[in-house]
C-alpha positions in Angstrom: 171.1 101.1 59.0 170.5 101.1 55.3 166.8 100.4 53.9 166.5 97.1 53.0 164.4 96.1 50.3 162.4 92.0 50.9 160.9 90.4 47.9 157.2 88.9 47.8 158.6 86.0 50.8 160.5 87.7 52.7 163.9 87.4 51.3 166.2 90.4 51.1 167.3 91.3 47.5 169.5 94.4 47.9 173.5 94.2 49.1 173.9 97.9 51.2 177.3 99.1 51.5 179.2 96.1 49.6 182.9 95.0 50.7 185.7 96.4 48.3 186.8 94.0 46.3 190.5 94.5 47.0 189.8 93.5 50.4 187.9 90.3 49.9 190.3 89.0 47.5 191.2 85.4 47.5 194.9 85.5 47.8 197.6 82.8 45.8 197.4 79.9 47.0 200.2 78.4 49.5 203.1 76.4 48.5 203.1 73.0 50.2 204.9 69.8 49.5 202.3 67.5 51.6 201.3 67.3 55.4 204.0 68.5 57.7 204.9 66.2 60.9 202.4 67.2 63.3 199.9 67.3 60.4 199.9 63.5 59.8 200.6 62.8 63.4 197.1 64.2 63.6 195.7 62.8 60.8 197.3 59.3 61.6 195.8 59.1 65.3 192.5 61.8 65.6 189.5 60.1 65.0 187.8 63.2 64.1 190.1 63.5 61.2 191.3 59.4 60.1 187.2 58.3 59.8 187.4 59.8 56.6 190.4 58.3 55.3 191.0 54.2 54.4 194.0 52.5 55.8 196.1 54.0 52.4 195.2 57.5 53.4 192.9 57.8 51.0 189.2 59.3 50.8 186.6 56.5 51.9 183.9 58.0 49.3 186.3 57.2 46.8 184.7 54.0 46.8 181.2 54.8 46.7 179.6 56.3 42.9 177.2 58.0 44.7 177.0 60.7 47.9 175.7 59.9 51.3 174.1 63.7 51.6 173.3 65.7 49.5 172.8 69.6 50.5 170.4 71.5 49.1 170.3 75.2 48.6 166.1 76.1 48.0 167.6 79.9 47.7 170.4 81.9 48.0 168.6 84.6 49.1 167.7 85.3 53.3 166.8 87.1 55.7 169.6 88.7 57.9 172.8 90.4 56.6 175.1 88.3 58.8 178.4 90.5 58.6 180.8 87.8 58.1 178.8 86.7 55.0 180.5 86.5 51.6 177.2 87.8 49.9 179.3 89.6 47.3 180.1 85.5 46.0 177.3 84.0 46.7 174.9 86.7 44.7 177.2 86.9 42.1 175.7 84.9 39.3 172.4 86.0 40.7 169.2 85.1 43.2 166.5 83.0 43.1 164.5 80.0 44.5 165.0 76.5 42.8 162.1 75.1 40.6 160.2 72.2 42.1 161.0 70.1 39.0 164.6 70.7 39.8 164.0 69.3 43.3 162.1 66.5 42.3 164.6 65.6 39.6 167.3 65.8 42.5 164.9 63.6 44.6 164.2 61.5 42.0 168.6 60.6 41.5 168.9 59.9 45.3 166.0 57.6 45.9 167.5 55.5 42.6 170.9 56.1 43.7 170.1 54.9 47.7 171.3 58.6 49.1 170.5 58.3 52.8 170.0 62.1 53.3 168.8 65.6 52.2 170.2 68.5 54.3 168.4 71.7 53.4 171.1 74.0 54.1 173.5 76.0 52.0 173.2 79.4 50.8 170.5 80.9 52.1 167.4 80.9 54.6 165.3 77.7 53.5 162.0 78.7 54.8 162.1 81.2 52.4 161.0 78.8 49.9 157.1 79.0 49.1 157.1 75.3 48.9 159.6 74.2 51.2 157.1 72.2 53.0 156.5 70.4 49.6 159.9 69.6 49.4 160.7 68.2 52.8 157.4 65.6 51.9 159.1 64.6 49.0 162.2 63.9 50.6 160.8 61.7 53.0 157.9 59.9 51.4 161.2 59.0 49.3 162.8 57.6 52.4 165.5 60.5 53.0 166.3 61.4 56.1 166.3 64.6 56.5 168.1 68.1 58.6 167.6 71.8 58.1 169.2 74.8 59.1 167.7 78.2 59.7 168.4 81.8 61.4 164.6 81.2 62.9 163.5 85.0 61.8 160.7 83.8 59.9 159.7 80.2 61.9 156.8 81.6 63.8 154.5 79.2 65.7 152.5 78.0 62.8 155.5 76.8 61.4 157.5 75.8 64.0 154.3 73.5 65.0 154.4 72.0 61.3 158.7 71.5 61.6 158.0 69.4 64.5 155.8 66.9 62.8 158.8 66.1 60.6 161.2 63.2 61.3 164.0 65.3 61.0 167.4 64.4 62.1 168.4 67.3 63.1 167.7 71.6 63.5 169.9 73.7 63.1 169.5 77.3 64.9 171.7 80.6 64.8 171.5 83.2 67.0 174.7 85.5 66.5 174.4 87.3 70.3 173.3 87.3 73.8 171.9 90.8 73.7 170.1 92.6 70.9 173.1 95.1 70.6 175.0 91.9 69.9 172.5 90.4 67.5 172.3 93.5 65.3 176.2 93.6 65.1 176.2 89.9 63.9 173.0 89.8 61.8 172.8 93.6 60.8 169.4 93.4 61.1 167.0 93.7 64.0 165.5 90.8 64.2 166.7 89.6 67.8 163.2 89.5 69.8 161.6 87.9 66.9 164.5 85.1 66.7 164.8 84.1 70.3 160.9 84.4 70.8 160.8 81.8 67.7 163.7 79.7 68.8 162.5 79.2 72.2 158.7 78.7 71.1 160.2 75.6 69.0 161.9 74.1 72.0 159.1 74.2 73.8 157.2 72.8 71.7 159.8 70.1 71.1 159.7 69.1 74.8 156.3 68.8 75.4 156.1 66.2 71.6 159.1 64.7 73.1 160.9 65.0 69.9 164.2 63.1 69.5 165.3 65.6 67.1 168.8 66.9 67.7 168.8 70.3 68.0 171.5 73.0 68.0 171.4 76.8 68.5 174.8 78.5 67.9 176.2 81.6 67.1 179.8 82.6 65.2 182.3 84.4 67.5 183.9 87.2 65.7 184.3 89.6 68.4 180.5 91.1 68.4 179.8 88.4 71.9 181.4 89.5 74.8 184.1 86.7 77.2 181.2 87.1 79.8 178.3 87.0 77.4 179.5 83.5 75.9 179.4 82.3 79.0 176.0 83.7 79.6 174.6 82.5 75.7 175.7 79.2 76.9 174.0 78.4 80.2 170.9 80.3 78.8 170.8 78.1 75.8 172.0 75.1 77.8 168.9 75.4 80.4 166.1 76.1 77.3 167.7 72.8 75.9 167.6 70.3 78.7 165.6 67.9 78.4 166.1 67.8 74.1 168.7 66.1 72.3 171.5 68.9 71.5 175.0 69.7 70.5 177.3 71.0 72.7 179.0 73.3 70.6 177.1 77.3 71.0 179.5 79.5 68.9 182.3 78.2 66.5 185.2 80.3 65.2 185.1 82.0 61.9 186.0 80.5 58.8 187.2 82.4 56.1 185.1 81.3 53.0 188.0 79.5 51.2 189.8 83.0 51.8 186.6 84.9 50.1 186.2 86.6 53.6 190.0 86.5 54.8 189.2 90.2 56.0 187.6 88.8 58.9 190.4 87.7 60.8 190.8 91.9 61.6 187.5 92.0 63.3 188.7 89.7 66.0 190.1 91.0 69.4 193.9 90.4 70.1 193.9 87.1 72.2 191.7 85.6 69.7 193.7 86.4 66.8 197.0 85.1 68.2 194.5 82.0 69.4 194.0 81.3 65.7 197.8 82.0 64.1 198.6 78.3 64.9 196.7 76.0 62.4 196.8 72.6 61.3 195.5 71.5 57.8 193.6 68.3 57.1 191.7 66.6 54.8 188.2 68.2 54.8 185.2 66.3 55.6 182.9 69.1 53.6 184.2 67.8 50.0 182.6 64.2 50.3 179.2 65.1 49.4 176.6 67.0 46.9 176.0 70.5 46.8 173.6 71.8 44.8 172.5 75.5 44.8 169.1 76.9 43.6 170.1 77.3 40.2 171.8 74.0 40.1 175.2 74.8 40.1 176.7 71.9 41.9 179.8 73.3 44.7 182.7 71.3 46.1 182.2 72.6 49.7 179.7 74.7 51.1 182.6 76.4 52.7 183.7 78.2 49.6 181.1 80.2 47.6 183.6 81.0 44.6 183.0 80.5 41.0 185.9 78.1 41.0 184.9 75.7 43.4 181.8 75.1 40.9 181.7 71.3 39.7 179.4 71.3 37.4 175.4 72.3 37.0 172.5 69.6 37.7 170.7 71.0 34.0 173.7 70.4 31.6 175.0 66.7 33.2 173.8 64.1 35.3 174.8 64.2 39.4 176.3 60.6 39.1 178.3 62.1 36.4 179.4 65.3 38.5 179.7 63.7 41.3 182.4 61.3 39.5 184.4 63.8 37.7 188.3 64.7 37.0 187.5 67.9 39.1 185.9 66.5 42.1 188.4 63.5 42.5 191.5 66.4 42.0 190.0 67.8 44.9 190.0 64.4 46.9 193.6 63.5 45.7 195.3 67.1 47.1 193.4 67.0 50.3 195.1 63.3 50.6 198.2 64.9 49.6 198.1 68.0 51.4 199.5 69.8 48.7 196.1 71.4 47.7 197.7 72.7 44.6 195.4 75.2 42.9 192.9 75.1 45.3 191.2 77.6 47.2 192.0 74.9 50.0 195.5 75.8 50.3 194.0 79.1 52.1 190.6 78.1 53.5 190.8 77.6 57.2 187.8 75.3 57.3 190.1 72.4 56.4 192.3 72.9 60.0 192.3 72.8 63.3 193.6 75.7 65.6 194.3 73.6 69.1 195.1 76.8 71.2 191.4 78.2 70.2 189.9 74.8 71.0 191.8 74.7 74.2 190.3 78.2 74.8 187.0 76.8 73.9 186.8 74.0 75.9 187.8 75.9 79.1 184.8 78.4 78.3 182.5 75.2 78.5 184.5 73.9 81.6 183.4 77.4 83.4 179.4 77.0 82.1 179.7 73.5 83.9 181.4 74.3 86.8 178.7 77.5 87.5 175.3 75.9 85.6 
């Protein structure tokens, strides 16, 4: 394993052995004339999918000025070097941690502009942040509810005891293996003892306060997990949890970063590949919001780290203005349309669903039941 270099919190700085371009190359994007038949069979009678859409099939955010949630990036930097991570996008214009004024400004818009929520979760490892703990006060002595997410290497005890004290809606955990072997060949770091330790320290903790808080601890299934591991990570996971509020969902499929990382789909084993040919597009439910990276740059979806699905910057024009602009509402009109013209969309597999691999999904949790 390459030496990594950390700055002054923690965060890692250098990119070791970086992808070739040539293979991380977004390719053209589809030609499509709308949704096909199954398509808007789905999107006419799924509720997971029609909640976002109005009775003319159009985006129900379309009526509000404003965002429900805004997501927040505090860095882009972190602290594993998760192997399906497009860190060659999402470093391209640089690292950092956001100013405080930047925050507060940020905070400042969504109290005026009645924003129910602030999820700190984009880019990069939040805790990272020297004054993420400021931030999170801000949020909610401005009356924002609140949810984070985290890979849990740095939440020791200390911190995990201060998290807990927070009205949080929801945590958000990743722990990419069942074994350490599996760990390092998701994270590419060895963190594994120190993540789990932390990860089932703050559960603990969580049942003895009671918390309400809904918690989830997941890792991405790209081949590093083994069939009988998953089965393993869940009931393991599943036990630590009882007695918390929790999602049931413990690994999800890979995305391909708006076709950034469309290199991935080679790192998965036969069956699963095959599992994942069949897709069905859909409007996406990730381009309804704010998101707002450490520098400000405001992104589309925090699905696709390109330059081009970049809105507009928090420091040149105001959010209500961003938020309201030719460029955001062509995004809302193609995923309507299904045309996705121009769009990084057209390839991103975010924005479907692949039944045979949630059929194979839900008959891995059937299993866990049967046996836990």
């Amino acid at each position: 394993m390459p030496k990594i270099q950390y700055d002054e919190h923690g965060g890692i700085i250098n990119i070791d052995e970086k992808l070739d371009k040539k293979d991380i190359k977004i390719k053209e994007s589809k030609t499509r004339d709308g949704y096909n038949f199954l398509e808007k069979l789905l999107i006419k009678n799924s509720k997971k999918v029609n909640y976002l859409l109005d009775k003319n099939g159009k985006y129900r955010c379309r009526a509000q000025k404003t965002p429900n949630v805004i997501r927040v990036g505090p860095t882009n930097r972190c602290t594993g070097r998760c192997f399906y991570c497009p860190r060659e996008y999402i470093h391209d214009k640089g690292t950092g941690y956001m100013d405080f004024a930047l925050f507060e400004k940020i905070v400042s818009w969504a109290k005026t502009n009645r924003v129910n929520t602030i999820s700190f979760a984009l880019f990069g490892e939040p805790f990272l942040h020297p004054r993420i703990f400021d931030m999170l006060d801000l949020a909610v002595e401005n009356g924002m509810k609140i949810r984070i997410s985290t890979n849990a290497i740095i939440l020791k005890k200390e911190l995990a005891l201060k998290l807990l004290n927070y009205p949080f809606e929801s945590i958000e955990t990743s722990m990419d293996g069942f074994t350490r072997e599996e760990y390092l060949a998701g994270k590419q770091i060895d963190k594994y003892e120190q993540a789990r330790k932390n990860i089932l320290y703050l559960l603990k903790k969580a049942k003895e306060k009671k918390s309400r808080i809904l918690f989830n601890v997941h890792f991405v299934d790209i081949g590093n997990v083994s069939f009988l591991n998953k089965i393993r990570y869940i009931k393991f996971w599943k036990k630590e949890l009882r007695g918390l509020k929790y999602l049931t969902s413990f690994y999800y499929e890979p995305h391909n970063w708006a076709g950034a990382r469309a290199d991935l789909t080679r790192e998965m084993n036969f069956v699963d590949r095959f599992l994942n040919k069949w897709e069905l597009k859909k409007p996406c439910m990730y381009i309804k919001g704010m998101n707002i990276n450490w520098n400000g740059d405001v992104y589309i979806c925090t699905n696709d780290p390109t330059e081009k699905a970049i809105i507009g910057n928090v420091n040149n024009d105001s959010l209500e203005k961003i938020y309201n602009s030719e460029k955001r509402v062509n995004y809302l009109r193609e995923h309507e349309s299904g045309r996705f013209k121009d769009l990084n969309c057209a390839v991103c597999n975010v924005n479907s669903i692949r039944p045979l691999a949630v059929i194979k999904k839900r008959i891995i949790n059937c299993v866990v039941g049967v046996f836990n």
